[in-house]
KENU-321472 format. One line per 10 residues: number of its first residue (from 1); for each residue x, y, z of C-alpha. Coordinates in Angstrom, 2 decimals. Each point is the difference from the previous one (the first is absolute). Layout:
<nodes>
NUM = X,Y,Z; ...
</nodes>
This chain:
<nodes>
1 = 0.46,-321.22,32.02; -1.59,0.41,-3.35; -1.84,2.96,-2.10; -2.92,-1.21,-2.27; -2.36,2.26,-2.27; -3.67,-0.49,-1.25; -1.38,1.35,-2.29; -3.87,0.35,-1.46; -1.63,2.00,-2.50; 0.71,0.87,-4.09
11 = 1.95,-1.90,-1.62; 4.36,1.83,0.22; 2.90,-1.05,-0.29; 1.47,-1.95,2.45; 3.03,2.24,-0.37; -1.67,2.99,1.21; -0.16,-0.95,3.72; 2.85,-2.75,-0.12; 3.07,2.52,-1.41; -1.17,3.49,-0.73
21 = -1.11,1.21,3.64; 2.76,1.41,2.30; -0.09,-2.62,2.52; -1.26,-2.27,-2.63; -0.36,-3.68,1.19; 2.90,-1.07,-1.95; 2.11,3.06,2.20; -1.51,-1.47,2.99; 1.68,-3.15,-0.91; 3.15,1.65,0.87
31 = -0.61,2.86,2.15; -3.27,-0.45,1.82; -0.48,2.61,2.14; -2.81,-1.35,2.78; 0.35,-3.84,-0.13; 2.45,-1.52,2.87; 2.46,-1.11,-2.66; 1.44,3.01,-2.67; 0.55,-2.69,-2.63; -2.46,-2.17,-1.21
41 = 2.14,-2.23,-2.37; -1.14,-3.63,0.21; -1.61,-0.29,-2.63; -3.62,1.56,-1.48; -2.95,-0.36,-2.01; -2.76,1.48,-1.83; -3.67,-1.89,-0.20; -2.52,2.21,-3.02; -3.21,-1.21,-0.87; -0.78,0.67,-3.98
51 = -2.88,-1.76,-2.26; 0.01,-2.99,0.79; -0.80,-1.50,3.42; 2.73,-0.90,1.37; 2.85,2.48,1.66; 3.29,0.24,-1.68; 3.53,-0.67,2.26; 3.54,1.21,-0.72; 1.92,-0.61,3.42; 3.64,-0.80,0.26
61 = 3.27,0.28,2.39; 2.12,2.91,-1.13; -0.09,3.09,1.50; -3.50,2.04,-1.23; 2.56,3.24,-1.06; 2.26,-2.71,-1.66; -2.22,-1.65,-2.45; -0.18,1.37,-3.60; -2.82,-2.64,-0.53; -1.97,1.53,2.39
71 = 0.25,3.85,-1.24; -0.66,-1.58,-3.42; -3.15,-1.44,0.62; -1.52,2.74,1.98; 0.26,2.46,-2.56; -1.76,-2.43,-2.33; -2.75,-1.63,2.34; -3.18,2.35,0.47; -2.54,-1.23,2.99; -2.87,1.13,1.74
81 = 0.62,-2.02,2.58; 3.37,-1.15,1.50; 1.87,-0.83,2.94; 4.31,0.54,0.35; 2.33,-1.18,3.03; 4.05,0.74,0.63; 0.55,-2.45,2.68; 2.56,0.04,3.45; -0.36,-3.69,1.23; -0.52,-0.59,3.84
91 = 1.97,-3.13,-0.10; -1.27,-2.20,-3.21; 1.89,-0.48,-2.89; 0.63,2.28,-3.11; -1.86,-1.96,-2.47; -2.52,0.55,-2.67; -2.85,-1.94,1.99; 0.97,2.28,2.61; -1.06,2.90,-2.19; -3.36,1.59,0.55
101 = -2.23,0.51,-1.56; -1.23,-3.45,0.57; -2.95,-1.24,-2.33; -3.00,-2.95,0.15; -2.38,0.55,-2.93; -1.63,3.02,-0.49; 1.97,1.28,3.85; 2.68,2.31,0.36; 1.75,0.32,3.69; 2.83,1.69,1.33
111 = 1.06,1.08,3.33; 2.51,2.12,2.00; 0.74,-1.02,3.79; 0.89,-3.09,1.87; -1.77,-2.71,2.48; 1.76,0.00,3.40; 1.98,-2.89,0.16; -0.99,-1.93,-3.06; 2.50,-2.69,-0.28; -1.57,-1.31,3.79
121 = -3.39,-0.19,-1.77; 0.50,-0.22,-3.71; -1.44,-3.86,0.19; -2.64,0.17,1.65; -1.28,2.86,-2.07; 0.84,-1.54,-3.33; -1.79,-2.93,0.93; -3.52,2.39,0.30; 0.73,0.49,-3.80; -2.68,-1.66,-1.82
131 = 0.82,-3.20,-2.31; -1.34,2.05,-3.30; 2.37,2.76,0.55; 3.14,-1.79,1.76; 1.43,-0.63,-3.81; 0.39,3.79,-0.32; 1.92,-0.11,3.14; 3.63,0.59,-1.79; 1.80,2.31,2.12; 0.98,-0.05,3.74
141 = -1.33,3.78,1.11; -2.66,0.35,2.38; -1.08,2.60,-2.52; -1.05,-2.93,-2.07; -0.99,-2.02,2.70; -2.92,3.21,0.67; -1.25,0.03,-3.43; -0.78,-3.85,0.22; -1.84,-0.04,3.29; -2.15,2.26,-1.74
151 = -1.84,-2.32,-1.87; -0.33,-2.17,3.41; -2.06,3.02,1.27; -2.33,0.64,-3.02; 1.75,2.30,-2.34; -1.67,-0.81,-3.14; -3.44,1.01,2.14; 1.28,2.87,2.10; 3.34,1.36,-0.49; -0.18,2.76,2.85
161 = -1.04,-3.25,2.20; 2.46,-1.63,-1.09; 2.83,1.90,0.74; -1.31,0.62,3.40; -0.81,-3.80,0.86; 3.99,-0.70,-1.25; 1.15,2.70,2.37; -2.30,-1.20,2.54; 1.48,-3.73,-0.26; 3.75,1.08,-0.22
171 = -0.48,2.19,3.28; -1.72,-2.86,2.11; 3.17,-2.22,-1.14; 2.47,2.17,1.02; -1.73,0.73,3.58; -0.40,-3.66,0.34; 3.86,-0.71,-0.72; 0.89,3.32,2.15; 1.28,1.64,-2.46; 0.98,3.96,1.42
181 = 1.45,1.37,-3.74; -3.18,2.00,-1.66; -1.58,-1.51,-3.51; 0.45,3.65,-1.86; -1.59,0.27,-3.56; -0.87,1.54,-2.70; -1.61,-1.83,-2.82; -1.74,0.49,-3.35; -2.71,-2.46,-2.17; -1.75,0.30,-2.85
191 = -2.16,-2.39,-2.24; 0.07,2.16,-3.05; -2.92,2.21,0.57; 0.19,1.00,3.99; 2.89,0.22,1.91; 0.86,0.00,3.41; 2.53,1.62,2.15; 0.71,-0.68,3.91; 2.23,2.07,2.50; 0.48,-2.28,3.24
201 = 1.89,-1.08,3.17; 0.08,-1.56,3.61; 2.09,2.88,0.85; -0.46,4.09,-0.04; 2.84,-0.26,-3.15; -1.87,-1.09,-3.42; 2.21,0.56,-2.93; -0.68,2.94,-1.48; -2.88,0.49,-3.12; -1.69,3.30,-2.02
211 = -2.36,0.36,-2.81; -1.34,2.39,-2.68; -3.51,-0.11,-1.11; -0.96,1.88,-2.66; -3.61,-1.04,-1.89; 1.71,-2.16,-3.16; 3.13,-1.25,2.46; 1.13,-0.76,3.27; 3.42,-0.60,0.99; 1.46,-2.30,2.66
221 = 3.54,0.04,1.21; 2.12,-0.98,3.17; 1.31,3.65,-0.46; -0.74,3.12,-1.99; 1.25,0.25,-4.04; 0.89,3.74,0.81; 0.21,2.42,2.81; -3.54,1.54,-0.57; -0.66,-0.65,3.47; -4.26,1.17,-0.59
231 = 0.01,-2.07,-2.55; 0.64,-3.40,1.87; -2.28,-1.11,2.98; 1.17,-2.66,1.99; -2.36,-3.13,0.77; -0.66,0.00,3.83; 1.47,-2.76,2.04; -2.47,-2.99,-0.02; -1.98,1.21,-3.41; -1.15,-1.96,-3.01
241 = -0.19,1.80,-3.43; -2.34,-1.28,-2.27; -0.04,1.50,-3.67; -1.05,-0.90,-3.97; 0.31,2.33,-2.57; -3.04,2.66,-0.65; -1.15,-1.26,3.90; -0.28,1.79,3.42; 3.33,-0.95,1.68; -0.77,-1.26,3.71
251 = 2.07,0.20,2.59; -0.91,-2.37,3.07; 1.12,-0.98,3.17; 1.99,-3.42,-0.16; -1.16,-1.56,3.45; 0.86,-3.52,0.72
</nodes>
């Protein structure tokens, strides 16, 4: 599966996180060391928000370690707040509208896991999609397909409902169609200012997520930069992170 990072605080270097760490994302595009898959080579992107209001996307196909683009731009882009993903597909096609981070306005989304079964119920749940968001609807993943049933349940109101009201719907499907493979995720949103980040599953096996939280930063990842092993906390099994920069991080219960 795939290895995502978030981050939040004063403004770096997107470089800093993305190349210079030991097991720096771009290194776990190649040699992950607690994701399911070692590799993580179909495709990537990065999603930074900077002054204006909108997020700003660079995703594409090749290989994360393999793209010269990529290593260029990080060491150029500074953000306070931004989101990167190497991705392993579960089955969909290597495409760019395959490649997370997926965007609608001022939204940032990516996710790391897999619906049980998907293909069996990949219609009905596109058709819960809402008419104002279906256009954004470019991709095949069900990682996309999550990020758009958010707006079904109220993001733009509630986020943390949101995300649990999406879960909620996905889970009551895939009972109802008898579906025994788990719905494992991880997931991460932001709308500029707060962001959002979810560690869930049917099962006793969600992938696997840590964070840093210092008082100008936190740190998100689906596994730690370094081998610090104090330094990295892992995000209990069924939690919701909530965090915006110079705020009390909260860390919740995600009950469905």
């Amino acid at each position: 599966m795939c290895r995502w990072l978030a981050y939040s605080g004063s403004p770096i270097y997107l470089d800093s996180l993305l190349l210079e760490p030991e097991n720096s994302l771009i290194h776990q595009s190649l040699h992950a060391h607690k994701g399911r898959t070692t590799t993580n080579g179909d495709g990537f992107g990065v999603g930074w928000y900077g002054e204006r209001g909108l997020p700003g996307l660079y995703r594409e196909i090749l290989p994360a370690w393999n793209d010269q683009n990529l290593h260029s731009l990080t060491r150029q882009i500074r953000s306070g707040l931004f989101f990167a993903h190497v991705r392993a597909s579960t089955g969909t096609a290597t495409s760019r509208a395959n490649c997370h981070p997926f965007t609608f306005g001022p939204w940032l989304f990516m996710h790391n896991g897999q619906i049980g079964e998907y293909q069996r119920i990949r219609r009905t749940l596109d058709l819960l999609i809402p008419d104002a968001t279906y256009p954004a609807r470019l991709g095949t993943t069900d990682s996309e397909l999550i990020f758009l049933l958010l707006f079904r349940h109220g993001l733009e109101k509630d986020p943390a409902a949101a995300l649990r009201g999406a879960t909620a719907e996905i889970v009551d499907i895939m009972q109802r169609a008898q579906i025994v493979e788990p719905f494992r995720m991880t997931a991460a949103l932001s709308d500029g200012k707060r962001s959002w980040a979810v560690r869930f599953s049917t099962d006793h096996e969600p992938p696997s997520l840590f964070w840093h939280g210092e008082p100008d930063e936190l740190i998100v990842v689906s596994e730690p930069l370094d081998g610090v092993a104090h330094y990295w906390r892992p995000v209990p099994p069924g939690h919701l992170l909530s965090f915006e920069h110079g705020s009390e991080i909260v860390m919740e219960p995600f009950r469905i």
